[in-house]
N, C-alpha and C positions, 0 to 999 in steps of 0.2 A: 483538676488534679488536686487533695486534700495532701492529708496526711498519712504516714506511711503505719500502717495497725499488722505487719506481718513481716515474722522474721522467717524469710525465702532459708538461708541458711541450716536455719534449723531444723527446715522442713526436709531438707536434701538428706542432711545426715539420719534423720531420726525414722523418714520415709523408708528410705533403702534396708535399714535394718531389720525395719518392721518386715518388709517383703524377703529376705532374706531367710527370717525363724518361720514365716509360713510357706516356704521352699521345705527347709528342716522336717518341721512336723509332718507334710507327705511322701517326701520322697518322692522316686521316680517322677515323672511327670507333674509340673504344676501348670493347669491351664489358668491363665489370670487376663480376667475380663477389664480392660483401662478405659474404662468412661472418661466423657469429656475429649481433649484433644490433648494429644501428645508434644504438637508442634502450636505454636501461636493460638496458648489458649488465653483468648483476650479478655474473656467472660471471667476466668477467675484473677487472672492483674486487675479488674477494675472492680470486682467486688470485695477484694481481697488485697488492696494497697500495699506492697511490697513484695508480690508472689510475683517471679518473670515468667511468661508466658513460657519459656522453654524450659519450666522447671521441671516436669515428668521426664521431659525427655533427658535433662543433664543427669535425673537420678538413677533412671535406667541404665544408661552410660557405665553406669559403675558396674552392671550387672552383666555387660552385653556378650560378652566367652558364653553366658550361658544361656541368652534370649535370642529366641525367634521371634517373630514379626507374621502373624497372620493379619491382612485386613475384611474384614467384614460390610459388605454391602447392597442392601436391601433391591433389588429387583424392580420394587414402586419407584424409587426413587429416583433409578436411571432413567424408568418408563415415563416417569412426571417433569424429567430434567430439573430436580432438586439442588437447590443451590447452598451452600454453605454461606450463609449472612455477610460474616465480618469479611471476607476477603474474595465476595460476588461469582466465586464458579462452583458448576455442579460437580455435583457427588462422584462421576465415574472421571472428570478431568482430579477429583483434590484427590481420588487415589491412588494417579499417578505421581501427580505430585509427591501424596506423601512417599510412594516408594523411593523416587528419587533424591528426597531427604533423609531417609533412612538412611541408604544405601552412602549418601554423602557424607553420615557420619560415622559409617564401620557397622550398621545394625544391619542383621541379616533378615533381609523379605522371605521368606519360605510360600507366602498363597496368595490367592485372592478368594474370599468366598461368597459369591451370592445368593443372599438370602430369599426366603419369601418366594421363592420362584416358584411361576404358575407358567412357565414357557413364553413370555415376553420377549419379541424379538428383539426391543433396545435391548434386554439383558443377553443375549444371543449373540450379539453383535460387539457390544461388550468384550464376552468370554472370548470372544473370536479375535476381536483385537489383541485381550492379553494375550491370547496365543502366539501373537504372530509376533509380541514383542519379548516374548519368551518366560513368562509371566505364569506359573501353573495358577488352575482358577477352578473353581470346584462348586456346585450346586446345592443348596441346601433349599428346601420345597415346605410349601406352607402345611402343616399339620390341623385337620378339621378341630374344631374345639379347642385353641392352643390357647390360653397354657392349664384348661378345666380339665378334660379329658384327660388324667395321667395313665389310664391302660393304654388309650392308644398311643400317646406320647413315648410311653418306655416300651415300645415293642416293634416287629420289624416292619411294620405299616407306617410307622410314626420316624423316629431316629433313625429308625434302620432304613427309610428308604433315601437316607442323606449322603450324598458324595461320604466318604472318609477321606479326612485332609491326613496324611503323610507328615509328618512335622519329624523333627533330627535332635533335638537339643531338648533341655530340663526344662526350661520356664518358657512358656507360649505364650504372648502378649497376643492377647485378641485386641483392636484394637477399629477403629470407622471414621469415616469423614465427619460424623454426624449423629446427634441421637434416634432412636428407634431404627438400627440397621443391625438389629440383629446378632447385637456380641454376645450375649448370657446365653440366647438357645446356640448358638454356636458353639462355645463353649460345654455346654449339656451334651449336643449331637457327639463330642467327640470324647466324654466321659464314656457318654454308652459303647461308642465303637469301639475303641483302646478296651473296654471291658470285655467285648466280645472276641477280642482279639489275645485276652490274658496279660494286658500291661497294665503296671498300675499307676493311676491316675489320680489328680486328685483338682479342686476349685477354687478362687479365690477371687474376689474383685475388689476394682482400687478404681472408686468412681470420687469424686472429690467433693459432689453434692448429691444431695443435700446432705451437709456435714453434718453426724449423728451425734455430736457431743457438745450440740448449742442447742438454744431451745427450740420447738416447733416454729415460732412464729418472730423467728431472729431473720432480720431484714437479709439476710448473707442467704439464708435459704428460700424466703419467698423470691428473692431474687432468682433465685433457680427455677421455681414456678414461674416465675414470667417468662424466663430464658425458652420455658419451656410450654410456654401455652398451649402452641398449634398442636403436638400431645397431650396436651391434656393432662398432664404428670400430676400427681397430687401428692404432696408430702403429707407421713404420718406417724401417729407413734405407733412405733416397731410391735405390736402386738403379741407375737411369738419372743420376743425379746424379754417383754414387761412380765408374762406367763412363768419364765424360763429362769431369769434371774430378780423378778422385781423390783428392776430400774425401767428407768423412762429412756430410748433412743430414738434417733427418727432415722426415717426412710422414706422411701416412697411407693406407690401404688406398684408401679408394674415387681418392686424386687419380689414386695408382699407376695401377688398375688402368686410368680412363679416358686415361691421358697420349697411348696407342697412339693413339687416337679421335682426339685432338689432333692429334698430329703427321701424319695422313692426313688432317685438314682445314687445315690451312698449304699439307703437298703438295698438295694439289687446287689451292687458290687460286693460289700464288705457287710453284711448285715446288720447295719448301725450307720449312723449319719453322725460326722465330727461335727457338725452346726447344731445348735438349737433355735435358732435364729437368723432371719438376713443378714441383721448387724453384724453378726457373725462372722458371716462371707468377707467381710469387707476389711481392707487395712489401710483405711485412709486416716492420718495424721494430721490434717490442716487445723481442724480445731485447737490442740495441741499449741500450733505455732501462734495465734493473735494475741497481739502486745494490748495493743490499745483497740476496745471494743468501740469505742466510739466513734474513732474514726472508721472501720471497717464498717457498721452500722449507716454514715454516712455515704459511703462509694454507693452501697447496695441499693441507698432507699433513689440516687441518681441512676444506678443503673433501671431501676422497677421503668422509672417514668421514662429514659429513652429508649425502650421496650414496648412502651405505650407509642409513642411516639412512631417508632418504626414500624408498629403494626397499624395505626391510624394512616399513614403515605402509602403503606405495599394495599389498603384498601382503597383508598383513592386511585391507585394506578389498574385498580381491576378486580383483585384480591380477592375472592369469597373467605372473610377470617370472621363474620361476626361472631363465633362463638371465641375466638381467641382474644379479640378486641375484650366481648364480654369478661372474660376471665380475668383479663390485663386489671379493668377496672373495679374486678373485686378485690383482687387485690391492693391494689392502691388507695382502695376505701377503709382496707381491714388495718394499713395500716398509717391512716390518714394523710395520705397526700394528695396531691392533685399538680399541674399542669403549673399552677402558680407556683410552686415551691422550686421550679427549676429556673435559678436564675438567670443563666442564659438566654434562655425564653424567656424572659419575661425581659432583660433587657432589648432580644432583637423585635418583639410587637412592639415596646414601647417607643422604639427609632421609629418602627415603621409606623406609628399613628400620629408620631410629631412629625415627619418628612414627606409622607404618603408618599412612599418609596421603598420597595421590597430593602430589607435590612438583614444585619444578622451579628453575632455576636460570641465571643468567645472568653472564656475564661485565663487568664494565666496564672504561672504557679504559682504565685502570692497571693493570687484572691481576684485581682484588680480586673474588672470587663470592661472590654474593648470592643466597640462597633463597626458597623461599615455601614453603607446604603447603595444602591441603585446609582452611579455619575455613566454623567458622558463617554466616558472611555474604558470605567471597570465596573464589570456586576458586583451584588452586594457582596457576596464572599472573596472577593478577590481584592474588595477594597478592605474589607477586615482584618487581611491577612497581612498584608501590607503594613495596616495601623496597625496590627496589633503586633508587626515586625519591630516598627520603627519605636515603639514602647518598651520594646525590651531593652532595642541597643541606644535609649537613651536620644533618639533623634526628633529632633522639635517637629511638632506638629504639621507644623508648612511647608515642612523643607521635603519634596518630592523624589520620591525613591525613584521614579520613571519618568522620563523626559519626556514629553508629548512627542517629539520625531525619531522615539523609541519604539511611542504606542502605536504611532499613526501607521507605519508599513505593514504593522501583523496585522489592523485592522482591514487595509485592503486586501492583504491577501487573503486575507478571511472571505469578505464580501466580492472582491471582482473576481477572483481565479477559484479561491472551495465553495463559494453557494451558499453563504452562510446569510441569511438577512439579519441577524444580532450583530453589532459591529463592537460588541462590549467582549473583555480580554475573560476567558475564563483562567479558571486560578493554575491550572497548567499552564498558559503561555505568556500570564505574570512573572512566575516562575523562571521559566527560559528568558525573558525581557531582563529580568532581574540578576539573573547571572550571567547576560552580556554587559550590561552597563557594571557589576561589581568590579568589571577587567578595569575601568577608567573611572569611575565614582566610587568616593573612600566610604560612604553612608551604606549604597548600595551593597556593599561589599560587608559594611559590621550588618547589616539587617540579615544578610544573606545568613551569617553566621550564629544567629540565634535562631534559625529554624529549626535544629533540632529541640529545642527548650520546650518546641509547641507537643511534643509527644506527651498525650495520655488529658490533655486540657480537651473540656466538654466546650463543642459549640453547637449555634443553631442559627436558622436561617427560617423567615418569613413565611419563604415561597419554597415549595420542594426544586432543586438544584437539580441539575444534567447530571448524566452518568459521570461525564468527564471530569468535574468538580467531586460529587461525591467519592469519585475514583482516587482522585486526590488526598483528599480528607484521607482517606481510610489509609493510604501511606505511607502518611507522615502520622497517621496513629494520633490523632484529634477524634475523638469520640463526637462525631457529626450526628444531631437529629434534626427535622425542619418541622415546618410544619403542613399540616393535611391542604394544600391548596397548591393551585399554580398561578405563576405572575401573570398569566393570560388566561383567554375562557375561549381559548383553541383546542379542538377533539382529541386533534393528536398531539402528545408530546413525547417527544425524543426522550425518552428518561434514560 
């Protein structure tokens, strides 16, 4: 965790407005397509040091009398059981969830729509669910040639053979679990129908990267390009942009390629197209809000490499990514880093080649890294956590947060009654040990108290770590990467 390069405030007020005057300028109906994530989006607090993850959503908030809620989700991705990274469930569980979070704060859910549909019976089954949880859900079907072909696109082969979503209110937030599910043709399918239908309509997207008013090759953006490997997303300069007004913006590959699609559904409707450009579409302000570029510059060039990182372990555990891995490290080449520049890493190998003992390592807000290793009683992250508890609240090295006849019970019950043959504590039942003894030890009790401090500090571990550790990490919001190996050279591992 660096320092702070983004003022969230300014981004709230300045945002809202902006989306506000492109309400204004169309009237009736504005569909607005919200890339990225609306709730817990982790990717822009850590490349963008002072943005809270719930920023979209507090800003919408202000909006909400006039927004509906469509979510958008791609067909493949239920069928492939596609999981959303930072917080481990798939795509057809996170959009429940998100309704349920909507819904918890006064935002109105109006659809579900699944994209891409070729008749998929997960997506089937799916629709069939929402149904039953009362949930209207709507079909949207893959287009031959999409997004080249614009005859067949604009016609009743093409859009026209798409569910029509129902929507009640001005502003339509299309919005997904996840990138490439489908929100911009989504969005297009319901330009054309409301046209067909004689309402007027109108576009707008508010994606937050790659932010078009830094340079191409500003760490804040290729860091989107990592985010974004396994698409293959490619940032670029806006070219219909640079033509149109002869400034330099960036974008990326898919807005590019659909803009054409765009601009022949404006002509359809109104004989003229309000865009001249992607950039255009778009009313994202973040650029606008960075204080200090060099700190933001830094978050990025850490996020790149635990991106690498995580794509190096999900290969190890199965993973067909080498084109993504590929990607990762051209990037990292272009803009000279490597694996050594993450200190974390390099403090948890360097425990582990003095101890020869899986290790691992964390940062805290000051700077200062703190180890653990492999003992007797606790795995190496759970001894980390620990240390790097009792570092905070000030507690001398020696002096034992856990009592061995604290440890010793969980370990049996670990071993003689659940099956476990590890008899070492993972960082969940540290945890639970650590807030029984906080009721009667004063120590245990200030360590206990400084775990919130650990939110948003990068660690790392040796050995790739159990689900139930990494479960952990993710949290309490420690940005966890390990490394591509296991503490054993057994087939199977429980990951």
């Amino acid at each position: 965790m660096g320092k702070i390069g983004f003022d969230n405030e300014k981004y709230l007020n300045m945002q809202s407005e902006h989306i506000r005057e492109r309400m204004a300028q169309f009237g009736g109906k504005l569909y607005m397509e919200f890339g990225g994530k609306l709730f817990d989006d982790y990717h822009a607090s850590r490349v963008l040091p002072g943005f809270q993850p719930d920023s979209k959503l507090q800003m919408l908030l202000k909006l909400k009398d006039q927004a509906e809620i469509v979510i958008a989700v791609s067909a493949s991705a239920i069928d492939q059981h596609k999981k959303r990274g930072d917080i481990g469930i798939t795509y057809d569980q996170e959009v429940l969830r998100l309704i349920d979070l909507f819904r918890s704060v006064g935002l109105y859910v109006g659809s579900v729509v699944i994209t891409q549909y070729q008749g998929q019976q997960s997506a089937d089954g799916f629709i069939k669910r929402l149904g039953d949880l009362g949930v209207a859900a709507y079909r949207h079907y893959m287009i031959e040639g999409y997004p080249a072909n614009i005859p067949l696109i604009v016609s009743e082969d093409g859009f026209g053979k798409n569910d029509y979503i129902p929507t009640e209110r001005s502003l339509i937030v299309v919005t997904a679990p996840g990138p490439g599910s489908g929100k911009m043709a989504t969005c297009l399918s319901q330009l054309y129908h409301e046209h067909q239908r004689g309402i007027k309509a109108g576009y707008a997207k508010f994606e937050t990267f790659p932010i078009w008013n830094i340079p191409l090759k500003h760490p804040v953006n290729l860091a989107y390009e990592a985010a974004t490997a396994d698409l293959n997303d490619v940032n670029m300069i806006d070219p219909f942009h640079l033509e149109a007004y002869g400034k330099v913006a960036i974008n990326y590959n898919r807005d590019v390629e659909i803009f054409p699609v765009l601009q022949t559904i404006f002509k359809t409707i109104s004989g003229t197209s309000p865009y001249q450009s992607p950039t255009d579409m778009g009313v994202n302000m973040a650029g606008n809000c960075i204080f200090d570029d060099e700190a933001v510059k830094k978050a990025a060039r850490e996020e790149m490499i635990r991106r690498y990182y995580i794509a190096l372990c999900e290969q190890k555990k199965g993973k067909e990514n080498k084109a993504e891995i590929s990607k990762l490290e051209m990037l990292l080449n272009q803009e000279g880093l490597s694996t050594a520049d993450y200190a974390v890493a390099v403090a948890a190998k360097t425990t582990e080649e003095e101890t020869g003992e899986p290790a691992a390592a964390i940062e805290l807000p000051d700077g200062r890294i703190v180890t653990g290793k492999n003992k007797a009683l606790l795995g190496a992250a759970s001894a980390m956590l620990l240390n790097a508890l009792k570092v905070l609240a000030d507690i001398p090295d020696d002096e034992h947060l856990l009592a061995s006849e604290v440890i010793r019970p969980v370990q049996e019950l670990k071993v003689n009654y659940l099956g476990n043959h590890n008899p070492r504590l993972h960082t969940d039942e540290v945890l639970v040990a650590l807030s029984v003894s906080a009721a009667s030890n004063e120590n245990a009790k200030k360590a206990l108290d400084c775990l919130p401090m650990l939110k948003n500090c990068n660690a790392h571990c040796s050995v790739i770590l159990s689900s139930v550790d990494t479960d952990i990490f993710r949290r309490l919001r420690i940005n966890l990467t390990c490394e591509p190996k296991y503490q054993n050279k057994k087939l199977f591992h429980n990951n």
